[in-house]
Backbone as CSV, one residue per row, in Angstrom:
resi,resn,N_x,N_y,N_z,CA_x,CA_y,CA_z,C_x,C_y,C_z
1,UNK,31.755,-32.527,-112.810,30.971,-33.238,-111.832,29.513,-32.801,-111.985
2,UNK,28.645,-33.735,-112.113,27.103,-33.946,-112.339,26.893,-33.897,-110.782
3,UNK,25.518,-31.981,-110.301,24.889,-32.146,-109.299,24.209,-33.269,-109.110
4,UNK,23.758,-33.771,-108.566,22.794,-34.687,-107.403,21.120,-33.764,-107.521
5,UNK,20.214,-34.422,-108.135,18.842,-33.406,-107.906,18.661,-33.984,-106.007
6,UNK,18.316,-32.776,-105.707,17.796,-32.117,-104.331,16.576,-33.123,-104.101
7,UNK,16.937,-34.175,-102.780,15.614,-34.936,-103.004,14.501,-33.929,-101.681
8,UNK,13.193,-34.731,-101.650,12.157,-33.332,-101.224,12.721,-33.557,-99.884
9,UNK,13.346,-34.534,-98.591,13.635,-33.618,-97.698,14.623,-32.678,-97.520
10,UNK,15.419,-32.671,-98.429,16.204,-31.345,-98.814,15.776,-29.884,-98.522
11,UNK,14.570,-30.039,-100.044,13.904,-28.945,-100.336,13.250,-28.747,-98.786
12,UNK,12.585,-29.405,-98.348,11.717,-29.313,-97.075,12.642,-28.497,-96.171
13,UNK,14.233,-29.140,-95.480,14.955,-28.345,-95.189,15.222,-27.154,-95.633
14,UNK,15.335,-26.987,-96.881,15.922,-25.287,-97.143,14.567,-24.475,-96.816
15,UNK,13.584,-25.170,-97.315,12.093,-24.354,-96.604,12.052,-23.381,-95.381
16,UNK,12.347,-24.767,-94.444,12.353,-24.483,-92.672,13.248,-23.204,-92.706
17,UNK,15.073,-23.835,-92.849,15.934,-22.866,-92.653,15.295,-21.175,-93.418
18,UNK,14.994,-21.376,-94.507,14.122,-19.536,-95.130,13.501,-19.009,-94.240
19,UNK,12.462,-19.872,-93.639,11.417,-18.992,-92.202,12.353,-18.716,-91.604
20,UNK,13.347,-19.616,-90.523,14.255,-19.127,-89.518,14.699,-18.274,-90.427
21,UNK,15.579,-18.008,-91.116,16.086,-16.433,-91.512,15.363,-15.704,-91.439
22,UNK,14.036,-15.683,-92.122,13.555,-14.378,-92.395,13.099,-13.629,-90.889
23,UNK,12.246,-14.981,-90.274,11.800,-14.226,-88.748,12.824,-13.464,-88.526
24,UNK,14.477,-14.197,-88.294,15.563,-13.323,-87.651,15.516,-12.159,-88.053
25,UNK,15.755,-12.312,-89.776,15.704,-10.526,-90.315,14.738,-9.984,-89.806
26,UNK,13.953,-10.002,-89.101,12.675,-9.138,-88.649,12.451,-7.854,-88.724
27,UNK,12.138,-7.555,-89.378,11.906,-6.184,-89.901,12.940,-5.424,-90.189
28,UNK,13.841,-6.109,-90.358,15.597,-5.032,-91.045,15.341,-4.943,-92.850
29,UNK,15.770,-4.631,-93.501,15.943,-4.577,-95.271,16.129,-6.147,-95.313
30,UNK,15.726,-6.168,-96.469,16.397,-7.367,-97.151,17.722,-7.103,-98.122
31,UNK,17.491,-6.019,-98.470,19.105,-5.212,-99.216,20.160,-5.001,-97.741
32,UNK,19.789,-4.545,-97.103,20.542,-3.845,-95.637,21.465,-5.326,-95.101
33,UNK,20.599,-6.276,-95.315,20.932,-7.493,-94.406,22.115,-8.431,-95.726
34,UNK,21.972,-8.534,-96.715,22.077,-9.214,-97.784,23.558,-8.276,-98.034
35,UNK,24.022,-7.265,-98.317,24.928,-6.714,-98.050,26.105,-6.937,-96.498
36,UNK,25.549,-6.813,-95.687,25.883,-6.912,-94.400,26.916,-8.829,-94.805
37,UNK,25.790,-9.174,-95.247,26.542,-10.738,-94.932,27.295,-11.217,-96.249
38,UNK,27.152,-9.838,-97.216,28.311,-10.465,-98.854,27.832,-11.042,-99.715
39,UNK,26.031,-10.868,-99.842,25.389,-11.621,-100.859,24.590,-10.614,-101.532
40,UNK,24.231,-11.001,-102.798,22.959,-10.610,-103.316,21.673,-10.046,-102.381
41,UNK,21.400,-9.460,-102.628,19.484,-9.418,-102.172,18.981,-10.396,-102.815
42,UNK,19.213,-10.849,-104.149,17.980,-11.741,-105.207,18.980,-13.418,-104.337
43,UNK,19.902,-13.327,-104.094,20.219,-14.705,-103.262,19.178,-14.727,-101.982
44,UNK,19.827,-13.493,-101.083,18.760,-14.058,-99.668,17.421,-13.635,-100.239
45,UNK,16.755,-13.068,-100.898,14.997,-13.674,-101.099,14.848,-14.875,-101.449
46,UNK,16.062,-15.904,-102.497,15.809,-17.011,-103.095,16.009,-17.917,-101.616
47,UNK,16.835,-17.590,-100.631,17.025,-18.839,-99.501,16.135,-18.287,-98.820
48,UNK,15.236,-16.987,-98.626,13.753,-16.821,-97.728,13.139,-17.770,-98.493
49,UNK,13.121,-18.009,-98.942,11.569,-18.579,-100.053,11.778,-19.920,-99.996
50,UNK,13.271,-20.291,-100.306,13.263,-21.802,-100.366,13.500,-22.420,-101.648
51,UNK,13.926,-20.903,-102.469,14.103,-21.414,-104.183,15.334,-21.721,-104.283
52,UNK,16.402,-21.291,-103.234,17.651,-21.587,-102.432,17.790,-22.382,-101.446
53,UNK,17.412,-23.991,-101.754,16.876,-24.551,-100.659,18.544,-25.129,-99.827
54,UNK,19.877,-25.111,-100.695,21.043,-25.631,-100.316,22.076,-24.652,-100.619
55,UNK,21.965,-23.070,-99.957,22.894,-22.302,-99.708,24.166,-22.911,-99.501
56,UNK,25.116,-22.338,-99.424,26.919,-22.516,-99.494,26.699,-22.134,-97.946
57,UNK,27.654,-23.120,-97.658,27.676,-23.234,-96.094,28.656,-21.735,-95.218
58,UNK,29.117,-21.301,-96.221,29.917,-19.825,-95.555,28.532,-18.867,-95.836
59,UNK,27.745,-18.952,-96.787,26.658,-17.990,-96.765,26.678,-17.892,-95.716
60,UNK,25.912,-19.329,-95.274,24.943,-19.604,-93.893,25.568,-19.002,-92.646
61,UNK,26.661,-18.853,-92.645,27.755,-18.606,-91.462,27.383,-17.404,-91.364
62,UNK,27.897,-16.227,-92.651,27.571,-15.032,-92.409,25.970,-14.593,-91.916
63,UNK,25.231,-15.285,-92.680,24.138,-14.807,-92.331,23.705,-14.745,-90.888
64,UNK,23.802,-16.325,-90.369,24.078,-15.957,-88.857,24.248,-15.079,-87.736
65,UNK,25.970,-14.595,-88.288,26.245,-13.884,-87.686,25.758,-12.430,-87.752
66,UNK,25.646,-11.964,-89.108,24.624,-10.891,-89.213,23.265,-10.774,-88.559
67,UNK,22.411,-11.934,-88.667,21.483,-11.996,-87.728,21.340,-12.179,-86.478
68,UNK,22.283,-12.444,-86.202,23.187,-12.973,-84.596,22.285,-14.170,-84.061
69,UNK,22.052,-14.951,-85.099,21.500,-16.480,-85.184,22.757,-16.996,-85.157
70,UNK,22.910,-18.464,-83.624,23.965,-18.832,-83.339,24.074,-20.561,-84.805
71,UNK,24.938,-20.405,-85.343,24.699,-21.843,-86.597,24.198,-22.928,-86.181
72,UNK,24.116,-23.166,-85.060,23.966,-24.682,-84.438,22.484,-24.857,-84.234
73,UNK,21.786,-23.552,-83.843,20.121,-23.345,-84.154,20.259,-23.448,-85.610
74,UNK,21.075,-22.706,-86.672,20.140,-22.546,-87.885,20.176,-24.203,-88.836
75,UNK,21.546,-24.900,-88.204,21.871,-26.384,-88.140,20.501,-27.506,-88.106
76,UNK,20.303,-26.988,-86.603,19.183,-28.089,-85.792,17.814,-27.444,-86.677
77,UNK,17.591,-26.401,-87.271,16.809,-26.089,-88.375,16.272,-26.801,-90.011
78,UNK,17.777,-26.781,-90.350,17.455,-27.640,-90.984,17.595,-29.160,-91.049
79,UNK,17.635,-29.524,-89.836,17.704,-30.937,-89.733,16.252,-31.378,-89.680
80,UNK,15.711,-30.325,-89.130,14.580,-30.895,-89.064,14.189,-31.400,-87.645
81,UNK,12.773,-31.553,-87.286,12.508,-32.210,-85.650,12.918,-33.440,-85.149
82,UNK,12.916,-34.216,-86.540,13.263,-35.505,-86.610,14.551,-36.282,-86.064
83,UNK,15.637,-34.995,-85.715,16.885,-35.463,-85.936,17.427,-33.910,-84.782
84,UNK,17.546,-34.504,-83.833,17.705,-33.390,-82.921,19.022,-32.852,-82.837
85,UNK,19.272,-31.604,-82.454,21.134,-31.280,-82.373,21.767,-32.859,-81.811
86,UNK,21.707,-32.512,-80.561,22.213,-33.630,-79.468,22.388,-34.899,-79.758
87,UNK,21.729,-35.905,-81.147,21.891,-36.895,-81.975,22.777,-36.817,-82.907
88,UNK,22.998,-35.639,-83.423,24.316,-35.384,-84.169,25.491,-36.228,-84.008
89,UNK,26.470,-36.839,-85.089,27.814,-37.100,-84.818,28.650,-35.900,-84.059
90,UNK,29.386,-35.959,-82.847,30.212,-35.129,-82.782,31.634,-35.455,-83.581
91,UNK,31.562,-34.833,-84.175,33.247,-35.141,-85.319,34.296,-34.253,-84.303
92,UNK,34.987,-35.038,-84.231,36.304,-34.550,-83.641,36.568,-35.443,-82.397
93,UNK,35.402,-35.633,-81.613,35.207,-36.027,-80.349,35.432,-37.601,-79.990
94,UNK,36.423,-37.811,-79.296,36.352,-39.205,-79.176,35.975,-39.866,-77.516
């Protein structure tokens, strides 16, 4: 299976979501934290930065929870302003 290139509001998203992480890490390691959640260090600098603009969605989970960033903020993050939680499909919900 042939990836899909990342079109720019993608990239724009993985952007946003890097700031929200990093603020969270706020002044903890970037080794300390990157361990904690089962990754690389050279992964979470690449999703601070945004060179990781479409992390694996269990990353994102751990990281979260390591940062004790609830997913549904780091979600409405990368959705962008445009597209608010509360507009979301609820899947499941009928």
């Amino acid at each position: 299976m042939v990836r899909q290139p990342l079109t720019p509001a993608q990239v724009e998203a993985g952007r946003r979501l890097g700031v929200v992480l990093r603020r969270a890490r706020a002044g903890r390691e970037l080794a300390e934290v990157a361990q904690a959640a089962g990754i690389s260090p050279e992964t979470l600098r690449k999703i601070e930065t945004g060179r990781l603009p479409s992390p694996g969605f269990g990353t994102i989970v751990r990281l979260g929870e390591v940062l004790d960033t609830p997913l549904h903020e780091l979600a409405a993050t990368w959705r962008g302003p445009a597209v608010p939680l509360h507009t979301a499909p609820a899947y499941g919900r009928r």
